[in-house]
N, C-alpha and C positions, 0 to 999 in steps of 0.2 A: 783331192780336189782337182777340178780342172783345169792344166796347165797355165790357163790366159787368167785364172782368176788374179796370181801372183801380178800381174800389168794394173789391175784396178785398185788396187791398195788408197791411190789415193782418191779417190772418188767415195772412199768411207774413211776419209780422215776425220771427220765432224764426228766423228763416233767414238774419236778419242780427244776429242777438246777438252772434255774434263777429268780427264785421267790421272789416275794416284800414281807413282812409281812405287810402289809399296805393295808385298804380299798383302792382299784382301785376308787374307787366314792372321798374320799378324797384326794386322792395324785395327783393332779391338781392346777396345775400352776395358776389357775384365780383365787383361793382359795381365798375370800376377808379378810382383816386384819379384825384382831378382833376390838371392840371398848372397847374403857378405861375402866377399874375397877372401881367401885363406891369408895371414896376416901370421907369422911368425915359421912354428914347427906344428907337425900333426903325425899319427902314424895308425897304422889300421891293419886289418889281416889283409883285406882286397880293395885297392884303388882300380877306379874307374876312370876314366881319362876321355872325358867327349860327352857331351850332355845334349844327344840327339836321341835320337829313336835308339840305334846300336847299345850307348850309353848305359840310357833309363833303364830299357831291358835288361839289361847286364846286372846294372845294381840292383832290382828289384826282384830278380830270379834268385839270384845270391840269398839274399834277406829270408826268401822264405823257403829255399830250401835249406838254410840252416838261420835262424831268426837271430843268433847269437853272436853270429860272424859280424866281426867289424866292419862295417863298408864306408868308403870316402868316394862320392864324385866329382871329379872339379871340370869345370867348364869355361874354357876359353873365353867366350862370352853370357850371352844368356842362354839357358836350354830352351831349346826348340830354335834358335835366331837362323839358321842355315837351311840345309836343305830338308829337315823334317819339318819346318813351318812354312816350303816354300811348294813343296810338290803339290799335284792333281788331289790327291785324297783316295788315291786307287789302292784298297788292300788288298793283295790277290793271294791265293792259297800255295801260287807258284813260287816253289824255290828256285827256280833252272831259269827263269825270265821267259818264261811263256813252256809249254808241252814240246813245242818245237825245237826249239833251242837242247832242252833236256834227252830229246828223246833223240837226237844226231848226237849228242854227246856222250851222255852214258844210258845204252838203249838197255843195258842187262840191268839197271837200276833203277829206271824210270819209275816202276809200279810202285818201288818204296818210298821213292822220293815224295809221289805225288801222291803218297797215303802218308807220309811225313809230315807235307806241306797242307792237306786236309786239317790234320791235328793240329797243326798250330793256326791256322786262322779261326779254327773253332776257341781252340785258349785262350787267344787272342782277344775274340768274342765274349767269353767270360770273365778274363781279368776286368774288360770295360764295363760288364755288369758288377763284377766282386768287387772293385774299387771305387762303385760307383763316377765312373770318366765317363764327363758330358761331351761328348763329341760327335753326336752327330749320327750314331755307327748303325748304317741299314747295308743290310744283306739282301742288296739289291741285284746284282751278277754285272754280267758283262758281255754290250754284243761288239763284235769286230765287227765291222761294216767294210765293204766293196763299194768303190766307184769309177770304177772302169769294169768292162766284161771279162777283162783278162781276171781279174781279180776276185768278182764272184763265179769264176770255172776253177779258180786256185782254191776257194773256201770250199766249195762245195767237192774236188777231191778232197782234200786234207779233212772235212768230215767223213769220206770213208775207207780212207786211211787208219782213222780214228779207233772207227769201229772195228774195223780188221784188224787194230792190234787190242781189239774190248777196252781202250781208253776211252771211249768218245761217252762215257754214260752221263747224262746230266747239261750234254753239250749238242745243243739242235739248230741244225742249217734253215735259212731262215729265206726264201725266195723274196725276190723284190713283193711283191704284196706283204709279205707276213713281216719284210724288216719296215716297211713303212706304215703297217699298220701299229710296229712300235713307237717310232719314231718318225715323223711327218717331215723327211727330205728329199727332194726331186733327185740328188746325189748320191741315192743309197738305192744298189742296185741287188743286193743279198747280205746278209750276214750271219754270222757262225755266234751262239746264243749260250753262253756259261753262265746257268742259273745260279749255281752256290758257290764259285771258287772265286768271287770277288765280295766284296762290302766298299762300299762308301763313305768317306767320315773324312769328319774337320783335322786337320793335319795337326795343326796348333793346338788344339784341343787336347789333342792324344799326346801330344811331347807333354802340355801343361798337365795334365791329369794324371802322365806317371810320374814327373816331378812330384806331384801333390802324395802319391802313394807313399813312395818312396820315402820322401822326409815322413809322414806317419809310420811305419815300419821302421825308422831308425836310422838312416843313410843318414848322414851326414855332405851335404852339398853343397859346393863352396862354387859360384858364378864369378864371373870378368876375372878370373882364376888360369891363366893358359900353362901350359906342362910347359918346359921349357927344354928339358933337355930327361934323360933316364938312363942310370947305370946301378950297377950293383953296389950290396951295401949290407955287406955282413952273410946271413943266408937268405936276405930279401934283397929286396930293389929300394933305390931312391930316387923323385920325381923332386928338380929342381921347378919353383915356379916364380915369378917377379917380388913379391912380397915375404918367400918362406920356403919350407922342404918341407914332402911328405915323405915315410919310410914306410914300405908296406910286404906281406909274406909275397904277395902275388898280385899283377898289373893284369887289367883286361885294356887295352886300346880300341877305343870305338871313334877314332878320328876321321873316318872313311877317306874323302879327295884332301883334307890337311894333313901335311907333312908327316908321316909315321915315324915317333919316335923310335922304331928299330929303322936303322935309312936303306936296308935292303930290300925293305917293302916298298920303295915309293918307284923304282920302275914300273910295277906291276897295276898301277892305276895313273889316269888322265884325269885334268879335267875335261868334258865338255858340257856347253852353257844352254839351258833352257829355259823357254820363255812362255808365259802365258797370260793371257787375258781372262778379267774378269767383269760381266753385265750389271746393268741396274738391275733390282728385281725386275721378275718380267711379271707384266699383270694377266690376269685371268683370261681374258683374251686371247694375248698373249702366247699364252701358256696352251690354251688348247689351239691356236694353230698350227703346233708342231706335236702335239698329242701324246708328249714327252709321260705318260703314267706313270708310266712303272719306272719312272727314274733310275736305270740301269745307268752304268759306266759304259760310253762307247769309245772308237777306235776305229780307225780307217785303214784300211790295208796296204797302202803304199809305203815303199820304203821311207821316204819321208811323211810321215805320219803325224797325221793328231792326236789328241786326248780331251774328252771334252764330258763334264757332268756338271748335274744341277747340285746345286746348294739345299742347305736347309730352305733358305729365306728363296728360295726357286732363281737363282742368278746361274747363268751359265760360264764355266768356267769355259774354256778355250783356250789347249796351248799344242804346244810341238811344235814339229817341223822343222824348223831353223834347226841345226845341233852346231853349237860355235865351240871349236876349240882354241885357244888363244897360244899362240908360238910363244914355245918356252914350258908350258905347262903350268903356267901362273893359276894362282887365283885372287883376282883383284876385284874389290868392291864398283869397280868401273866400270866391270864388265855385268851386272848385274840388268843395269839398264839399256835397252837396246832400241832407240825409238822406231827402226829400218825394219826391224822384226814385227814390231808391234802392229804396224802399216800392213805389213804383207797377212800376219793374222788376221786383222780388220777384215780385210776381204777376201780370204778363205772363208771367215766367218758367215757371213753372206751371200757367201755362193751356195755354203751349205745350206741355211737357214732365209732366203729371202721373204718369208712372208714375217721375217723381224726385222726387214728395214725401218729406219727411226730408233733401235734401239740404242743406247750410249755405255761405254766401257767404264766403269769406274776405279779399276786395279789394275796395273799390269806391272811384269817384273820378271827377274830371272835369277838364275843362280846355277854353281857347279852341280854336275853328276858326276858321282867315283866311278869313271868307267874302265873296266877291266875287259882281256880280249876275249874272254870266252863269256860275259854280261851276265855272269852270273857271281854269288860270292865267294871269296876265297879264306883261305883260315891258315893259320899257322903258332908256330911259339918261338921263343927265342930265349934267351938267357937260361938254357939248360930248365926250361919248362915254367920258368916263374913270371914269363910275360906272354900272353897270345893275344892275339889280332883279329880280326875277320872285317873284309873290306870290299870294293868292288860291285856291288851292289846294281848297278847299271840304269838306275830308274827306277828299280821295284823292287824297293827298301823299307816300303812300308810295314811290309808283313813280313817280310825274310829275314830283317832283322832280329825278331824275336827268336826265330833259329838259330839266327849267328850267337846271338848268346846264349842260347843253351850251350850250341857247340865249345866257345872259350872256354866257358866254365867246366864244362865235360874235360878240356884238354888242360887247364889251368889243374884239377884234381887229377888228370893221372889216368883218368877210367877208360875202358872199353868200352863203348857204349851204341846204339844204334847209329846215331852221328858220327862217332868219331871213325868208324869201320866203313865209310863211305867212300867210296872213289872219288867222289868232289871234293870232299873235306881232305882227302890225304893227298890231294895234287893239287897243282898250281896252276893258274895258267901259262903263257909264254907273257914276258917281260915287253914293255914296248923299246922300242931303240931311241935311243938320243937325238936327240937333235942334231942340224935338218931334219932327221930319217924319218922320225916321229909324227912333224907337219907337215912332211909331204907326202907320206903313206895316207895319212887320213885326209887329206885334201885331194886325194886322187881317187879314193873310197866314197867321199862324198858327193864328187862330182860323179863318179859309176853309178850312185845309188838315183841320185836326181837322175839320169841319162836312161837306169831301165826303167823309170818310174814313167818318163815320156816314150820308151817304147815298148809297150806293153810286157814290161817286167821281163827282159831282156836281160841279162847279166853276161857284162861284157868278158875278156880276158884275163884281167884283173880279177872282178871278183870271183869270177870259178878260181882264181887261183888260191886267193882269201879262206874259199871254202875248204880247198884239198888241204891248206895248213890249217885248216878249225880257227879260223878267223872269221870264217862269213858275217860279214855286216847283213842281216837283214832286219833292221829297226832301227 
């Protein structure tokens, strides 16, 4: 958006006079009660540990590749309460956190990656039909938008880049007519158009509905339940928790930005905090002044970026741009509400969108992302193979998480298998440094990334250097 819009913030503050601090995805009446806290002793072949997206996947993969297998998952608080019921609703088919990302990192793998990440959003797609999970779930795609000139010359090479490396199929550059004839904003000067590697769907929806699976399958699922500590225990593991112990053959951890019970994982992810806004419904009017049809997922090209789609009930979410990381690496419930953020959304919002002035905000909120240096996820095991992990996730966890639990379970059994034989999967990224180091790297990264955003995607000293270590911040 345009640099001066961040100055108007407050001249659409009315816009947020009656604002919820509260996910719009969780603040729903059908919201299912939680189930009872684990309360004494328990013991099982495979506990689960984090009752989000990573979690649910985990236990429900488990069950039905073997229906017999014991499974326990316990949950800190409620499933879905964190960042699977708080994000956009973007499920994208990318493992690597966009093509880009993937293809500077592991370019002799990209092809399988991104025929990996095909198949599992299509699974994905049918677990929500074969479970019948009301969420929402349209296979609508995805256009990245331009709004500066520098940025539709950036999209429209990188689509033939695309094509010269025969990646680009299914993926069509969009000229200022053809992106506005999708979507009706004075702001959108070209964009780059992924018909099938995205879907849209209620976040909450999809945590609730594989909970719902999964206790029918047999999981046993114990909520306001937190791990408290895990060491070994005979030739399994045992998980202390407030109330009781479980003892189980094998541990999957799906805790992403909270503490990892193995503690040499927790260098290797941050938090930082994102924020989004959510609209009144928009009425038919409305609705066709921005001529939003085909209800895609969009995206703006700048390093500080948005993210922004309709709802069922046709509300526009609105978020990004702010990325707060809080000294220390904390994650505090404090940090969840941000009203400074919320202001500067407002009138992004409206720069983007002005023939919806009048419109009112009814949601806004925020929460951690597990962010890792290379933004994509990472996998490992620990106690001589009977506990793995997969964490880091970077934002786009919706769908990659169903990978990551293929993958634990792949490495929890032992097996060779197309995931575990991956170059992503069998490295790591680089750890972040302690503090100071840690909030003044990314406070210096952030301000580089704001500074080429105002000159036409300039990247200064620093971040060329970001890039030569395989740090590049771009998103």
């Amino acid at each position: 958006m345009a640099p001066g819009a961040m100055n108007r913030g407050n001249r659409w503050a009315a816009s947020l006079a009656d604002v919820r601090p509260v996910s719009y995805w969780l603040d729903d009446p059908g919201r299912p009660r939680p189930e009872p806290a684990l309360t004494g002793s328990d013991t099982c072949d495979l506990l689960v540990v984090g009752g989000g997206y990573s979690g649910l996947w985990t236990a429900l993969i488990a069950k039905e590749r073997d229906p017999a297998r014991d499974v326990v998952l316990v949950e800190g608080r409620e499933v879905g309460w964190a960042a699977s019921g708080r994000n956009g609703g973007f499920c994208a088919a990318s493992l690597t956190h966009g093509l880009s990302n993937g293809l500077t990192r592991w370019p002799d793998e990209i092809r399988r990656l991104e025929e990996l990440g095909a198949r599992n959003l299509d699974a994905i797609e049918d677990a929500v039909a074969r479970h019948s999970i009301d969420c929402d779930f349209e296979r609508t795609g995805e256009i990245d938008v331009a709004t500066e000139p520098y940025q539709a010359e950036e999209l429209r090479d990188w689509h033939r880049e695309l094509e010269r490396e025969g990646l680009g199929g299914g993926i069509e550059f969009l000229d200022t007519e053809a992106v506005r004839d999708q979507v009706a904003s004075p702001t959108f000067l070209a964009g780059l158009y992924d018909r099938r590697g995205v879907a849209m769907l209620n976040p909450a929806k999809l945590a609730w509905g594989l909970k719902r699976a999964c206790l029918r399958l047999g999981v046993r699922v114990y909520e306001n339940t937190p791990a408290l500590d895990l060491k070994p225990s005979g030739a399994g593991m045992s998980v202390r928790t407030p109330y009781g112990a479980i003892g189980a053959r094998r541990v999957a951890l799906g805790t992403n930005i909270f503490p990892n019970l193995v503690k040499r994982v927790r260098s290797y992810t941050v938090p930082v905090y994102d924020y989004a806004l959510m609209t009144e419904p928009l009425t038919g009017d409305q609705l066709a002044s921005i001529g939003w049809k085909n209800r895609q997922g969009l995206g703006d090209s700048a390093n500080q970026f948005h993210y922004f789609r309709l709802s069922a009930d046709n509300r526009i979410l609105w978020g990004g741009y702010d990325a707060v990381y809080p000294y220390g690496g904390r994650v505090r419930a404090e940090y969840d509400d941000r009203p400074e953020t919320y202001a500067k959304l407002a009138g992004h919002f409206f720069t983007c969108f002005p023939q919806l002035e009048g419109v009112r905000f009814s949601h806004a909120w925020g929460g951690a992302i597990d962010t890792c240096s290379r933004f994509s996820a990472f996998f490992g095991t620990a106690h001589r193979g009977r506990v793995a992990y997969a964490a880091g996730y970077t934002g786009l966890g919706v769908g990659a998480t169903r990978f990551g639990a293929e993958v634990m379970l792949d490495l929890l059994a032992g097996e060779r298998t197309e995931r575990t034989e991956l170059e992503m999967v069998r490295r790591k990224p680089l750890p972040f440094p302690p503090e100071p180091f840690a909030w003044t790297g990314i406070a210096l990264t952030k301000w580089s990334l704001a500074r080429a955003d105002s000159h036409g995607g300039r990247r200064n000293l620093w971040l060329k250097t970001m890039d030569r270590l395989g740090l590049g911040f771009d998103s």
